[in-house]
C-alpha positions in Angstrom: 0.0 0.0 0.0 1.3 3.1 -1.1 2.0 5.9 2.0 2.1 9.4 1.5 4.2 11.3 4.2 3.8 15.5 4.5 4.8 17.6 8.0 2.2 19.9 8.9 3.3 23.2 10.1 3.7 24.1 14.0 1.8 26.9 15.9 3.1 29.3 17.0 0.3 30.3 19.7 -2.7 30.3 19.8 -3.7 33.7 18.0 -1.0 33.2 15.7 -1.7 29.6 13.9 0.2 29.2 10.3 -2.7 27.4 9.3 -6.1 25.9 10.1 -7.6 22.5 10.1 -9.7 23.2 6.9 -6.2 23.9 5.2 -4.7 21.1 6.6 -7.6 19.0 5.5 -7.8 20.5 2.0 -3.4 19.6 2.3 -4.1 16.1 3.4 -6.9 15.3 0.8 -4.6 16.9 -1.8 -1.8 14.5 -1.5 -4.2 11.8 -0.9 -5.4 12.2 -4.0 -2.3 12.2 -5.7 -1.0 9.2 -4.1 -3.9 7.2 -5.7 -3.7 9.0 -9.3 -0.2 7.7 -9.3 -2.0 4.1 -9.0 -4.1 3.7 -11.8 -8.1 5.2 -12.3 -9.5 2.7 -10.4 -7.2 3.6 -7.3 -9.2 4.9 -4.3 -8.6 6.0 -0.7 -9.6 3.6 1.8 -8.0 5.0 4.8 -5.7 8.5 5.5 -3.4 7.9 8.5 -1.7 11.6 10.0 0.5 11.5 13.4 -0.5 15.3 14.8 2.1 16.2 17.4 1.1 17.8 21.3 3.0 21.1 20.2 1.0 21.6 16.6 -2.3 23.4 18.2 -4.5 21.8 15.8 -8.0 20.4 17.1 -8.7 16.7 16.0 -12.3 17.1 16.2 -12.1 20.3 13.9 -9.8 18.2 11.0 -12.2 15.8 11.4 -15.1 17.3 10.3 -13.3 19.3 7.5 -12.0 16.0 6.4 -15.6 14.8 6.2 -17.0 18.2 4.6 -14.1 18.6 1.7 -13.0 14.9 0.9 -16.3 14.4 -0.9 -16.3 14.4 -4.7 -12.7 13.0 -4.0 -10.8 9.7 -4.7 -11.4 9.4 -1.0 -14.6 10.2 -0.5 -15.2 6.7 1.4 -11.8 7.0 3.2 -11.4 7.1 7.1 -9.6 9.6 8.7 -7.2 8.2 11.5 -5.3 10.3 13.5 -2.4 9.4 16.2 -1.6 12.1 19.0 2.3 12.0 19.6 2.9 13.0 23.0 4.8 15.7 24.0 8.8 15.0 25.1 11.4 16.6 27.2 14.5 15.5 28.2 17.2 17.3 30.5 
């Protein structure tokens, strides 16, 4: 299964994001789609896996439902959107 890798911009407070989940969405969806196209017509999205870290500011639930608003009409217009939270980490 082809993967698709893209870093999303970091926050830099909370006034001050560099972008917003529609964006990111509208990001995600784009590559998505190009990630199929590379594998034939009859390629479609099944599932869009994205690792958000602690420090990024973006809201889950809001990517979620731009996901679900924008990635109709689209190769992955089926396709789930899974997201894993990576923690923050310090060391001394």
């Amino acid at each position: 299964h082809p993967v698709a890798r893209a870093e999303l911009p970091r926050s830099r407070g909370q006034g001050d994001k560099l972008v917003h989940e529609a964006g990111i969405a509208a990001s995600i969806l784009e590559i998505a789609e190009q990630t199929a196209a590379g594998q034939g017509n009859r390629a479609w999205v099944r599932t869009v896996k994205v690792r958000i870290g602690a420090l990024t500011g973006v809201s889950v639930e809001a990517l979620d439902f731009a996901f679900e608003s924008l990635r109709q009409g689209t190769r992955a217009a089926a396709a789930t959107l899974e997201v894993e939270r990576i923690p923050l980490r310090g060391e001394c």
